[in-house]
C-alpha positions in Angstrom: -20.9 70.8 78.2 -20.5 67.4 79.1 -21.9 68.4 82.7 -25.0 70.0 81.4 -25.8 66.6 79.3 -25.6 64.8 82.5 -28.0 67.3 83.7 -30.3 66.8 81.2 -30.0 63.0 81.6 -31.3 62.9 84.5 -34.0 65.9 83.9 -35.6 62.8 81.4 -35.0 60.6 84.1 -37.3 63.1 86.7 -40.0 63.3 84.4 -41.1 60.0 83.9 -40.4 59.3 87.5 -43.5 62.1 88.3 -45.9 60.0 85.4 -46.7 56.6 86.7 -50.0 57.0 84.6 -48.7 57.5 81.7 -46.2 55.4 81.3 -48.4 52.5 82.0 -49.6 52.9 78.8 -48.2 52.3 75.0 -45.5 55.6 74.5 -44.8 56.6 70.2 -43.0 58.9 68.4 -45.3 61.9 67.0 -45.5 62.3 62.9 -42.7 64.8 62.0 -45.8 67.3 61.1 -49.1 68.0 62.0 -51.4 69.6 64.4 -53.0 66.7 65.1 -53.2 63.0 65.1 -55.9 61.0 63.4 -56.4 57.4 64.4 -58.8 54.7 63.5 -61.5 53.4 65.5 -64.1 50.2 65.1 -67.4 51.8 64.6 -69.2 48.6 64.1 -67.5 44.7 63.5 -69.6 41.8 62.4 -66.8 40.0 60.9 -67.1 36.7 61.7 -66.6 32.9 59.7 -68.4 29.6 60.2 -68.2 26.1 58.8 -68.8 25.8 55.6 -72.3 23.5 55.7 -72.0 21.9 51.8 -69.4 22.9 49.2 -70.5 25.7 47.2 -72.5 27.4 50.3 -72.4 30.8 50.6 -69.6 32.1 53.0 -70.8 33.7 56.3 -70.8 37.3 55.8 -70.0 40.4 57.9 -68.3 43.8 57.6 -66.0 46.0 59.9 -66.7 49.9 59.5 -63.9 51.9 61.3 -64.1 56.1 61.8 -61.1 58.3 62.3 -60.8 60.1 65.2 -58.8 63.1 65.8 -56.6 64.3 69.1 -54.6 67.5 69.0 -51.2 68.3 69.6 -50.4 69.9 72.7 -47.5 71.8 73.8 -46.1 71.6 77.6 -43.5 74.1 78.6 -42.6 76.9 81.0 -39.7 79.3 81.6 -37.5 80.4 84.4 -34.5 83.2 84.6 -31.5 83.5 86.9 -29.3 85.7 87.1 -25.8 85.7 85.5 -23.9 86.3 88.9 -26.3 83.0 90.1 -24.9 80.8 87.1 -21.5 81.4 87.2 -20.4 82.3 91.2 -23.2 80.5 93.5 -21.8 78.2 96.0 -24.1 75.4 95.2 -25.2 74.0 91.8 -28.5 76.1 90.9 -28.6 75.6 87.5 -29.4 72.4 88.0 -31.9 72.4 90.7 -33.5 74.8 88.4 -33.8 72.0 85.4 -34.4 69.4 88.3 -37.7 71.6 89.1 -38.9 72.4 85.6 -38.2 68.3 84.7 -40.6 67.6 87.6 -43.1 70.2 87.3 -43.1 69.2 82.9 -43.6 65.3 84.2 -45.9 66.3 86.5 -48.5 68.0 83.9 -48.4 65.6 81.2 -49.2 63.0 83.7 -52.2 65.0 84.6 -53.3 65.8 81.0 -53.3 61.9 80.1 -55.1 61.3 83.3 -57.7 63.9 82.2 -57.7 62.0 78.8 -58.0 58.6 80.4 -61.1 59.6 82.5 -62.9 61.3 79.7 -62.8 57.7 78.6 -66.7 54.8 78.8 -65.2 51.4 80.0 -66.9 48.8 81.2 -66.9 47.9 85.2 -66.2 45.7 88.0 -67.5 45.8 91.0 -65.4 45.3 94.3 -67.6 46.8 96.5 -67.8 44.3 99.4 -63.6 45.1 99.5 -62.9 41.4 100.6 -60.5 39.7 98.6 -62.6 37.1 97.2 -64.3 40.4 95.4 -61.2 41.7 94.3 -60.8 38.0 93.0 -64.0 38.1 91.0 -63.3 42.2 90.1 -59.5 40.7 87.9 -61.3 38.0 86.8 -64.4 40.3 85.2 -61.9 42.7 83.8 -60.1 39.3 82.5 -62.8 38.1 80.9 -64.0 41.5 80.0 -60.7 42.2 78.1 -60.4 39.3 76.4 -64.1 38.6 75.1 -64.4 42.3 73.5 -60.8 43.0 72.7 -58.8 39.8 72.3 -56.4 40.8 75.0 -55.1 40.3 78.5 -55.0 42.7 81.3 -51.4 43.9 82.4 -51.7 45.7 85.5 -53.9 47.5 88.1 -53.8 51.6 88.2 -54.9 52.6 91.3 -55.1 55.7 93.1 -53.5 55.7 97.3 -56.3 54.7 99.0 -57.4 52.2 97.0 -53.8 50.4 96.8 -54.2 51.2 100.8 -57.4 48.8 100.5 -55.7 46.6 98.3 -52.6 45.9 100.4 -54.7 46.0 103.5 -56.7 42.9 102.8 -56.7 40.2 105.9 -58.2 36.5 105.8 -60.9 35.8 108.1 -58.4 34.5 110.7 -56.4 38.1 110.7 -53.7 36.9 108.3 -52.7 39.6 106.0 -52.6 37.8 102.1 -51.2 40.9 100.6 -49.8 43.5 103.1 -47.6 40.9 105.2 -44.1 40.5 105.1 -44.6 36.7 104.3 -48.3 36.4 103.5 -49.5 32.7 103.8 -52.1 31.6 100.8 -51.8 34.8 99.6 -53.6 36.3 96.2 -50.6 38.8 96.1 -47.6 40.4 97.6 -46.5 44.0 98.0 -43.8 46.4 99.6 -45.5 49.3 101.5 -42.9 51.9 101.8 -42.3 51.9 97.9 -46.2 51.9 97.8 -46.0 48.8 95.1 -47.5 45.4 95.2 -48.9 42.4 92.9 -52.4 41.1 93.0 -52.8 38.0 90.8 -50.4 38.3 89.1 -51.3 42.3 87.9 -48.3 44.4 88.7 -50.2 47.5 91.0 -49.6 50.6 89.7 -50.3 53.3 92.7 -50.4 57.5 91.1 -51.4 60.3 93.5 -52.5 62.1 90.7 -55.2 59.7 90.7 -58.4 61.3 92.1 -60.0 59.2 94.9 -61.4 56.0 94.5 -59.7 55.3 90.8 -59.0 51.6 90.0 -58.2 50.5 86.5 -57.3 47.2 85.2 -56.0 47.6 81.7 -53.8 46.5 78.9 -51.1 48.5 77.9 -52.9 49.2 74.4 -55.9 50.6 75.4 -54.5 54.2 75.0 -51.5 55.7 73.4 -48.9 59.3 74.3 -47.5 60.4 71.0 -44.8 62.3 72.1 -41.6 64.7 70.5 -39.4 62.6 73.3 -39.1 66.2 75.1 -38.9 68.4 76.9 -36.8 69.8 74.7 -34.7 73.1 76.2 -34.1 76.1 75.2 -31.9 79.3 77.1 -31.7 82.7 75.6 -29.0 85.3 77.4 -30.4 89.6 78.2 -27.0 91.7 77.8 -29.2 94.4 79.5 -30.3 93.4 82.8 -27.8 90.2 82.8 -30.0 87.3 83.2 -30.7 84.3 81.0 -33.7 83.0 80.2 -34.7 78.9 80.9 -37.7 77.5 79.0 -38.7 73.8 78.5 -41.1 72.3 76.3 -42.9 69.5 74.6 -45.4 68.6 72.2 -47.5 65.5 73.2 -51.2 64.0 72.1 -53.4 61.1 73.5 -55.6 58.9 72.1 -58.3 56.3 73.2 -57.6 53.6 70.6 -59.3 50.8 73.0 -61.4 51.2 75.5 -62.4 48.0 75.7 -59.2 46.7 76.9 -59.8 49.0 80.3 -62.3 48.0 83.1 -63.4 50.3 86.1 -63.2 48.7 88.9 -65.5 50.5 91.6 -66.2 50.1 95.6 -62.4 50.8 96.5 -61.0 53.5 98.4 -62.3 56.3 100.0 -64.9 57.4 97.6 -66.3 53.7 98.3 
């Protein structure tokens, strides 16, 4: 019914509300088959030209030698029932609460199974340890350099965990001035609004997950690692004429993959882990 597709409208628009991790990152379609998804990888790269010295010379020479790497297909999903008498005579709309949950609780794990792919992850790091801002200065201006040296790329944005955007918007001037946190900060590296717990350093849109464990501080290009995924969850009901009840379920197929590394830097010496 045309009220149940509203429902489900909104159950897509719950789960990636409950991924702020993932959806920092590039999103794909999956292949229409397959158990898995291979994807290539720069082993070694010593591609590289020069100036010709005299005509006739010898070209400068160099090779790139990629390997595939696999990541599997994994399926999300979880089921609910509810009575019949529930559906069709409670007094408030529980059918929809029920998809509201399960849209939540289905955003809420993929989230945490790219976050467990993310930190599997070797990046290079930053240090930000003295948590003033001209070190968080020098930390996006590593990562900057960082990104663009090995991987030809820019940084996007900051993912941080709480405390460490609570560090970030909490930075004051010597004189007591807040340059991030303030309403109207005065020669200020960056800008933020606490109660929606977002901000901009530098220019790098700040990216805050509580998924995020403690202390977690990324600056990264959107590139760096890509969800292949079925554009779920997909849902499915089933009705038992015995006990009159209907069964709920949703689920999704979804994969990861590290395709750069090098276009994400650790920043460390933020938060509470500090």
């Amino acid at each position: 019914s045309r009220g149940l597709g509203d429902v489900y409208k909104r159950q897509l628009l719950l789960v990636d509300l409950g991924r702020p991790s993932l959806n920092s990152f590039r999103k794909a379609g999956l292949p229409e088959s397959g158990l898995n998804i291979d994807f290539p990888s720069v082993k070694t790269n010593t591609l590289d030209v020069a100036t010709q010295a005299a005509q006739g010379d010898t070209l400068t020479f160099g090779k790139l030698s990629l390997e595939t790497k696999t990541t599997p297909v994994k399926t999300i999903g979880g089921w609910t029932d509810v009575s019949r008498q529930t559906i069709e005579r409670s007094s408030v709309a529980y059918l929809s609460e029920v998809f509201r949950a399960m849209a939540m609780s289905y955003g809420k794990e993929t989230n945490a199974q790219f976050i467990s792919a993310l930190s599997a992850g070797t990046y290079a790091q930053a240090d930000a340890a003295a948590g003033t801002a001209k070190a968080i200065v020098d930390a996006v201006a590593d990562a900057s350099i960082s990104i663009y040296t090995t991987a030809g790329g820019r940084p996007q944005f900051i993912l941080a965990s709480p405390d460490v955007w609570k560090d970030l918007v909490g930075l004051f001037a010597v004189d007591g001035r807040p340059i991030i946190g303030g309403d109207n900060p005065v020669n200020n590296i960056g800008s933020s609004t606490i109660p929606t717990m977002s901000a901009n350093i530098l220019g790098l849109e700040v990216v805050v997950d509580p998924a995020l464990a403690a202390g977690t501080c990324y600056i990264a290009n959107s590139n760096a690692m890509t969800t292949w995924e079925n554009g779920g969850p997909t849902r499915l009901s089933d009705e038992d004429v015995t006990n009159l009840t209907t069964q709920f379920s949703v689920y999704g197929y979804i994969a990861f993959g590290l395709i750069y590394p090098e276009m994400i830097v650790s920043v460390t010496g933020l938060g509470t882990e500090a």
